[in-house]
PAMI-494186 format. One record per atom (N, C-alpha, C, CB): x, y, z; atom name; residue number from 1; residue in three letters. Coordinates in Angstrom, 3 decimals. Glycine has a CB too. Layout:
! residues N
REC; X; Y; Z; CA; NUM; ALA
...
//
This chain:
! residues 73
REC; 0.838; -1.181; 0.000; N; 1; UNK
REC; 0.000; 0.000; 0.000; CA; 1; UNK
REC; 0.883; 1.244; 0.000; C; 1; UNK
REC; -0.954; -0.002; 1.216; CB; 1; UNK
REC; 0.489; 2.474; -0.817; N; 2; UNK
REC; 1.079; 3.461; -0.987; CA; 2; UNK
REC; 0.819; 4.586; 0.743; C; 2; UNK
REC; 0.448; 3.982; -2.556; CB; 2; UNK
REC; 1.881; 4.822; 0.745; N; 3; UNK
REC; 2.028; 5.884; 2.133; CA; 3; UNK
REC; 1.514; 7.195; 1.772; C; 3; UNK
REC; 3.671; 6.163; 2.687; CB; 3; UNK
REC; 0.445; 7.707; 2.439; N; 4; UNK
REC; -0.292; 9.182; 2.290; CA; 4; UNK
REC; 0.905; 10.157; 2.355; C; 4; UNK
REC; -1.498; 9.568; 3.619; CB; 4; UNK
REC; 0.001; 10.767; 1.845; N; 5; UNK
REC; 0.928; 12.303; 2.043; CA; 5; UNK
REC; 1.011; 12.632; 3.143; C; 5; UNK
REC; 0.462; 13.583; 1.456; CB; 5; UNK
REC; 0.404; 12.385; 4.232; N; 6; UNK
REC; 1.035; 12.791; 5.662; CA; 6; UNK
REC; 2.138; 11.935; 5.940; C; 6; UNK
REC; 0.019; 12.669; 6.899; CB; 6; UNK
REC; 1.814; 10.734; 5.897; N; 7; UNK
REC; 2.780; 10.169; 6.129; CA; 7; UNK
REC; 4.384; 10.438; 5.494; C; 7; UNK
REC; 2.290; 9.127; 5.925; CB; 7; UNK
REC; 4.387; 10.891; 4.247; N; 8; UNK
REC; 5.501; 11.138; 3.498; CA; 8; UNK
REC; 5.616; 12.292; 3.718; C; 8; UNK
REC; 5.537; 10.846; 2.220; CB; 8; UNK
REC; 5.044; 13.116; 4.305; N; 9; UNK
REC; 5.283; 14.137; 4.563; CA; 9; UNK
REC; 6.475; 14.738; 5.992; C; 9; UNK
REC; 4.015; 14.411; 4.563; CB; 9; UNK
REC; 5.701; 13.846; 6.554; N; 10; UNK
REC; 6.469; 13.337; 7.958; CA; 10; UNK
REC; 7.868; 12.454; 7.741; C; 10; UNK
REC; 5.363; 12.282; 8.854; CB; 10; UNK
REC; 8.301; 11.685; 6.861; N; 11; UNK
REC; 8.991; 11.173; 6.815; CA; 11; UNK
REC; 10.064; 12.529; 6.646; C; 11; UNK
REC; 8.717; 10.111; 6.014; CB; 11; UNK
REC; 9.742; 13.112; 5.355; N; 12; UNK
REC; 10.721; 13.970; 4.746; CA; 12; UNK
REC; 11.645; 15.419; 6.104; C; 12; UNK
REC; 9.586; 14.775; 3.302; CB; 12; UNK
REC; 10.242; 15.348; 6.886; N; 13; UNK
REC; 10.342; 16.303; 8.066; CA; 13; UNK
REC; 11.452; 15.702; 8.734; C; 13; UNK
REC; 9.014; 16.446; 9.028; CB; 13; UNK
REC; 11.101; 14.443; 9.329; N; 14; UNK
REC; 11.694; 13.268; 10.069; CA; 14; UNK
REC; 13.570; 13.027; 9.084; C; 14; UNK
REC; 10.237; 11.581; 9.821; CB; 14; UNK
REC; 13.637; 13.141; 8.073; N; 15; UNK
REC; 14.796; 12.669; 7.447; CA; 15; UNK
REC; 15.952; 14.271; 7.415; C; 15; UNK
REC; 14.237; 11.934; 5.709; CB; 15; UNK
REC; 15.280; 14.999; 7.090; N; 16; UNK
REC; 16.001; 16.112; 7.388; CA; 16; UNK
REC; 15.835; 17.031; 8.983; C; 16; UNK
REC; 15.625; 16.945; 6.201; CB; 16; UNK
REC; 15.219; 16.303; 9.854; N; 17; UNK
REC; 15.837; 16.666; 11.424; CA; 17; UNK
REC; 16.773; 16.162; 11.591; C; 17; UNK
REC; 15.184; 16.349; 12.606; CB; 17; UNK
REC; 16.438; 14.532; 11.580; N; 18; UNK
REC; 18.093; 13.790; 11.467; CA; 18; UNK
REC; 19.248; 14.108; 10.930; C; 18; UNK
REC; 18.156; 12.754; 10.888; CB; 18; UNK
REC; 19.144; 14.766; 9.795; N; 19; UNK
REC; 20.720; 15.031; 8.332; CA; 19; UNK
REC; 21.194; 16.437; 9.773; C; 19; UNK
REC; 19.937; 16.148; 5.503; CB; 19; UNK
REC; 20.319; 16.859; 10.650; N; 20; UNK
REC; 21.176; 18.315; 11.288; CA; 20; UNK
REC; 21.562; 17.535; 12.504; C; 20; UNK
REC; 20.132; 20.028; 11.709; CB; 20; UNK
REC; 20.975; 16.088; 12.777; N; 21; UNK
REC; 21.640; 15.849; 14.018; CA; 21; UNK
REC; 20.748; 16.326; 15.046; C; 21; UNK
REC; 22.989; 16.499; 14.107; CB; 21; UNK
REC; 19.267; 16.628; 14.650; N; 22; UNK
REC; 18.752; 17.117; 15.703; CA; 22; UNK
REC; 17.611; 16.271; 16.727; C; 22; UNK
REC; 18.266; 18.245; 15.168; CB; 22; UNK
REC; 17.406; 15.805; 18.030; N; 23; UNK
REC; 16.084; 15.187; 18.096; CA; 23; UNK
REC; 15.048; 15.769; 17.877; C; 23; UNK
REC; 15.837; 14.730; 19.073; CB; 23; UNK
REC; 14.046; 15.418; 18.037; N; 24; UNK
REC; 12.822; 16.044; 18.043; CA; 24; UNK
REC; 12.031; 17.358; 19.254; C; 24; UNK
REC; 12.118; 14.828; 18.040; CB; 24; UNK
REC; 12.888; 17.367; 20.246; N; 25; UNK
REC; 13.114; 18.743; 21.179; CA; 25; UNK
REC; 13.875; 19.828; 20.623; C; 25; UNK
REC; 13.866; 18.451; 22.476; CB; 25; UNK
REC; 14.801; 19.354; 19.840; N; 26; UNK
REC; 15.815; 20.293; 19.278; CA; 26; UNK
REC; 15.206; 21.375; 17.812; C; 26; UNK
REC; 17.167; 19.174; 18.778; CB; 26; UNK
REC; 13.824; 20.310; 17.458; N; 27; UNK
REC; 13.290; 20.941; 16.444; CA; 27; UNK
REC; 12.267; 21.491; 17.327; C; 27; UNK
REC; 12.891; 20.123; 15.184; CB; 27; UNK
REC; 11.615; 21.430; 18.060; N; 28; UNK
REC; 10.730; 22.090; 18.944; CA; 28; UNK
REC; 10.642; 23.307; 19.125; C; 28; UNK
REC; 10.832; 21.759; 19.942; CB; 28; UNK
REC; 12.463; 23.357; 19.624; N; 29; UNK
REC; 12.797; 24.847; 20.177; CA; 29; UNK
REC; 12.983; 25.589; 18.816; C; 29; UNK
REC; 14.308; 24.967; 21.245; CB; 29; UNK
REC; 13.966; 25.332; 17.615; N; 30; UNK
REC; 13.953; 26.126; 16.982; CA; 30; UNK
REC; 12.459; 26.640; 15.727; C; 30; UNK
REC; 15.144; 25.759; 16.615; CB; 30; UNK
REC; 11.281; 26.075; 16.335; N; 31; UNK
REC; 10.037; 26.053; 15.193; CA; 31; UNK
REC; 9.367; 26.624; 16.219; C; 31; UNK
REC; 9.327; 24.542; 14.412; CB; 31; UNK
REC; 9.245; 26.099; 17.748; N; 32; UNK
REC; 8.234; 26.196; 18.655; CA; 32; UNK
REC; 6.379; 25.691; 18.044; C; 32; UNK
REC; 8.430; 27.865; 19.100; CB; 32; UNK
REC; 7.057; 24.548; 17.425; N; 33; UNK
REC; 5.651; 23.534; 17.631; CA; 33; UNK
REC; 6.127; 22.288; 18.560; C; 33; UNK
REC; 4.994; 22.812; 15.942; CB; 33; UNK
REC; 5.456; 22.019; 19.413; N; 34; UNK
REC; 5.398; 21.304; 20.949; CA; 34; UNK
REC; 6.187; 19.654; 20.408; C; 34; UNK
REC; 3.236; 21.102; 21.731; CB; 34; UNK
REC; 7.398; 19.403; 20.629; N; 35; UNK
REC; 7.710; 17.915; 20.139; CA; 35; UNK
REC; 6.393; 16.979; 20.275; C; 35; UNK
REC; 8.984; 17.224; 21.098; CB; 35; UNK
REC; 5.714; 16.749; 21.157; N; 36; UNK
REC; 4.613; 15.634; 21.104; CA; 36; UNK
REC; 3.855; 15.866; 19.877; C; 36; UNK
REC; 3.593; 15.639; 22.379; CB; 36; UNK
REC; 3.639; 16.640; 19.027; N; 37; UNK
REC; 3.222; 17.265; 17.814; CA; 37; UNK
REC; 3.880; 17.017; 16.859; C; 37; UNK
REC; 3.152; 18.451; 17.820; CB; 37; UNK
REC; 5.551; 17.497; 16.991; N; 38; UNK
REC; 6.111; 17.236; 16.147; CA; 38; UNK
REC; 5.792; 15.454; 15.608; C; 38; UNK
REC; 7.396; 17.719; 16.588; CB; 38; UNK
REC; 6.516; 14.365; 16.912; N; 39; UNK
REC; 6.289; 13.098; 17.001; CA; 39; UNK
REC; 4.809; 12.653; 16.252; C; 39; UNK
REC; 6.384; 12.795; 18.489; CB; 39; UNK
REC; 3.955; 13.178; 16.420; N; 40; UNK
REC; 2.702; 12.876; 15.340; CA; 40; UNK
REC; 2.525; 13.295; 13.917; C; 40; UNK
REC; 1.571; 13.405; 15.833; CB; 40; UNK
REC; 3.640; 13.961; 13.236; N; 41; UNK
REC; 3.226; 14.281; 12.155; CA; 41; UNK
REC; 4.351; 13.799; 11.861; C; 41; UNK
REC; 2.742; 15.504; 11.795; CB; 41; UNK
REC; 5.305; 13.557; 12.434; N; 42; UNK
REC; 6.770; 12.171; 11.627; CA; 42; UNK
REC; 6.099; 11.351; 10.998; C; 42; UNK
REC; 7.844; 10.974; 12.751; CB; 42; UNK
REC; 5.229; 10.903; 12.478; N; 43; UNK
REC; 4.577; 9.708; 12.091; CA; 43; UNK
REC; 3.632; 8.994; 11.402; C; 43; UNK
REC; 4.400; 9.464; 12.631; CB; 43; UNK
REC; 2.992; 10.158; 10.915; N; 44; UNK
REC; 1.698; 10.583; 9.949; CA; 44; UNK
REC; 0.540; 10.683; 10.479; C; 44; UNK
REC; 1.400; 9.718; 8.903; CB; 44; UNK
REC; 0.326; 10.432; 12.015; N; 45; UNK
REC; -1.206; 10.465; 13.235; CA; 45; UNK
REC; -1.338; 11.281; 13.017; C; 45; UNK
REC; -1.420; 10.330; 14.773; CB; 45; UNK
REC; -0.542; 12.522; 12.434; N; 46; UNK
REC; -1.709; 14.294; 12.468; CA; 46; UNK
REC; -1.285; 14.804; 11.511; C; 46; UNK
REC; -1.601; 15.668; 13.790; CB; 46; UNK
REC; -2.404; 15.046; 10.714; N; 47; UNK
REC; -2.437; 16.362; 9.463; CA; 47; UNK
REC; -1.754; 17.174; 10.248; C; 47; UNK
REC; -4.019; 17.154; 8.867; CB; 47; UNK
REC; -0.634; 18.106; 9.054; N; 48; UNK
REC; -0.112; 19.739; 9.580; CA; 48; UNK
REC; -0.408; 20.664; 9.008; C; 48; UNK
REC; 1.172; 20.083; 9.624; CB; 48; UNK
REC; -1.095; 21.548; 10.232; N; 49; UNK
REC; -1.583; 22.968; 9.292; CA; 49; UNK
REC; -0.584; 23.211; 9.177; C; 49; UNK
REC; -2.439; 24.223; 9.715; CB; 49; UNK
REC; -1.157; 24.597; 8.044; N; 50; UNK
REC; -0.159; 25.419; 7.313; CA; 50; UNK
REC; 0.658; 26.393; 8.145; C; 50; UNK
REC; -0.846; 26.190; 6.272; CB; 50; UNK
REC; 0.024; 26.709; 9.706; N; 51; UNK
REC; 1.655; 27.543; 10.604; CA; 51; UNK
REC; 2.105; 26.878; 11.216; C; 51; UNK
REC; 1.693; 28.723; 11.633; CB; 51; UNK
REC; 2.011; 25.177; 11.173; N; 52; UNK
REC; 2.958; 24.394; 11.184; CA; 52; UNK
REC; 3.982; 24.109; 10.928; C; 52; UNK
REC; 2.823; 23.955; 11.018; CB; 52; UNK
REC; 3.458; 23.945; 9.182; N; 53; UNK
REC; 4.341; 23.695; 8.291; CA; 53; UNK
REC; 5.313; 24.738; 8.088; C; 53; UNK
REC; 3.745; 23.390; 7.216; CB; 53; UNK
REC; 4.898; 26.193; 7.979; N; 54; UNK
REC; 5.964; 27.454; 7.462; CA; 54; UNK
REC; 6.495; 26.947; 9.083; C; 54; UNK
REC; 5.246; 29.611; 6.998; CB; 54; UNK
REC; 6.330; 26.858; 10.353; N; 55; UNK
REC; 6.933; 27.210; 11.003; CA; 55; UNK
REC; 8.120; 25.875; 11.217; C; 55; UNK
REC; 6.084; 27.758; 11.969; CB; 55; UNK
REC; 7.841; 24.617; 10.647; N; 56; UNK
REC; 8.686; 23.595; 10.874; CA; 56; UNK
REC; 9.730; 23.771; 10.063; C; 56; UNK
REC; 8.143; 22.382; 10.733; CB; 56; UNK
REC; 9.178; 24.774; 8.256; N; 57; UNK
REC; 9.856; 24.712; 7.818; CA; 57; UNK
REC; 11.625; 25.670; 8.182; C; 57; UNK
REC; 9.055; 24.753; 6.930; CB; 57; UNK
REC; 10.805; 27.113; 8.499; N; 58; UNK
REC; 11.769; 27.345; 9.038; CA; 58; UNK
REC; 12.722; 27.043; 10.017; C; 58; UNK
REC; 11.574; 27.889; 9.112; CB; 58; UNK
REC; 12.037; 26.317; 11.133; N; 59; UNK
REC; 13.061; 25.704; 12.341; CA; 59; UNK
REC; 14.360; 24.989; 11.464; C; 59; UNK
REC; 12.124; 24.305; 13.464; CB; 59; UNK
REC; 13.898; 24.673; 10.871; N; 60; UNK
REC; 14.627; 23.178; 10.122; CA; 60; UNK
REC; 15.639; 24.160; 8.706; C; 60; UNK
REC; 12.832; 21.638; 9.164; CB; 60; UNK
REC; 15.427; 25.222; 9.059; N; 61; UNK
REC; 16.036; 26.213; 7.811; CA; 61; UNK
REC; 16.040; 26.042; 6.625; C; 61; UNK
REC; 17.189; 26.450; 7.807; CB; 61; UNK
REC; 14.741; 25.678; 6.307; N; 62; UNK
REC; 14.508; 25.432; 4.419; CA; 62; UNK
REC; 13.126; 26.008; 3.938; C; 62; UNK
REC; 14.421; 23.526; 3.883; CB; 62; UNK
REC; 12.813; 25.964; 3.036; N; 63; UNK
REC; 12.038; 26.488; 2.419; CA; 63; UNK
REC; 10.615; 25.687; 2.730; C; 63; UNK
REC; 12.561; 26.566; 1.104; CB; 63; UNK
REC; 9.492; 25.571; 2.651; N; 64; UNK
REC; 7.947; 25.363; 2.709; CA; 64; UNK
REC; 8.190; 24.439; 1.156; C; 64; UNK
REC; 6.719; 27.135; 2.719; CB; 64; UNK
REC; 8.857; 24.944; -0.181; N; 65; UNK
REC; 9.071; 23.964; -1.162; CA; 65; UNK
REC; 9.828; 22.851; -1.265; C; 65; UNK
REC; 9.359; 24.429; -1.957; CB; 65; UNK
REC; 10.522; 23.340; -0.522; N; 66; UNK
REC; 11.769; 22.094; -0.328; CA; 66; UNK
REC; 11.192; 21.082; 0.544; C; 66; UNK
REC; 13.307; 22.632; 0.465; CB; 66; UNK
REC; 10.599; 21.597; 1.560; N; 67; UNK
REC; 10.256; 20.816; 2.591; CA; 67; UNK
REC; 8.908; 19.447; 2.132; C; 67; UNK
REC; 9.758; 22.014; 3.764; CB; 67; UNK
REC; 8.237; 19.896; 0.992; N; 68; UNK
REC; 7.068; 19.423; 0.368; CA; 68; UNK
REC; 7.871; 18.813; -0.751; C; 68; UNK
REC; 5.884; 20.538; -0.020; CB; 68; UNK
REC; 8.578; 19.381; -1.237; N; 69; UNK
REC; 9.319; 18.639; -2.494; CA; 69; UNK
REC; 9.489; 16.793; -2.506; C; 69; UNK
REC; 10.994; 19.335; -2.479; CB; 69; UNK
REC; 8.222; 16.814; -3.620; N; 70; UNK
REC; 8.839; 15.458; -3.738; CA; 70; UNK
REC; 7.430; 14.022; -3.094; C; 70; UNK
REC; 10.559; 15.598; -2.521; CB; 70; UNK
REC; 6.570; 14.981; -2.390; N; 71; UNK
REC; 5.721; 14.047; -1.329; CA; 71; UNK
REC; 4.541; 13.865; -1.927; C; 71; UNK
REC; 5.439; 14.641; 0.149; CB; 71; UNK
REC; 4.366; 14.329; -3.527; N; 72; UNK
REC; 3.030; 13.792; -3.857; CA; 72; UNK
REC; 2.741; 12.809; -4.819; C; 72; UNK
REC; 2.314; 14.712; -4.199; CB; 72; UNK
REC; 3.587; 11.969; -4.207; N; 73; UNK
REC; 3.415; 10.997; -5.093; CA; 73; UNK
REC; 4.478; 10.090; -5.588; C; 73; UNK
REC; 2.930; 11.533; -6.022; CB; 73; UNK
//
């Protein structure tokens, strides 16, 4: 079975916290969305709104395109 877009969405989140070496507190602080949050949308349990997303994207210092790049499909 093909993995949703949350789910791949989360992965991509999840693959580039790791490439900085960061856990999932470490992205917390620099986005300030709550790690237990973060941990659900790695994992694909929660849709992410959109001041989520700009805000994960920036923690994580990339773009909202980059960050989506690639997850539909």
């Amino acid at each position: 079975m093909k993995a949703t877009v949350s789910v791949r969405l989360g992965q991509r989140i999840r693959k580039i916290r790791r490439e900085k070496g960061w856990r999932q507190i470490d992205l917390a602080e620099h986005s300030g969305v709550h790690e237990v949050h973060i941990s659900d949308i790695e994992r694909g349990a929660r849709e992410i709104c959109l001041n989520n997303l700009v805000a994960l994207a920036k923690g994580l210092g990339v773009s909202v395109s980059e960050l989506v790049k690639g997850i539909d499909g």
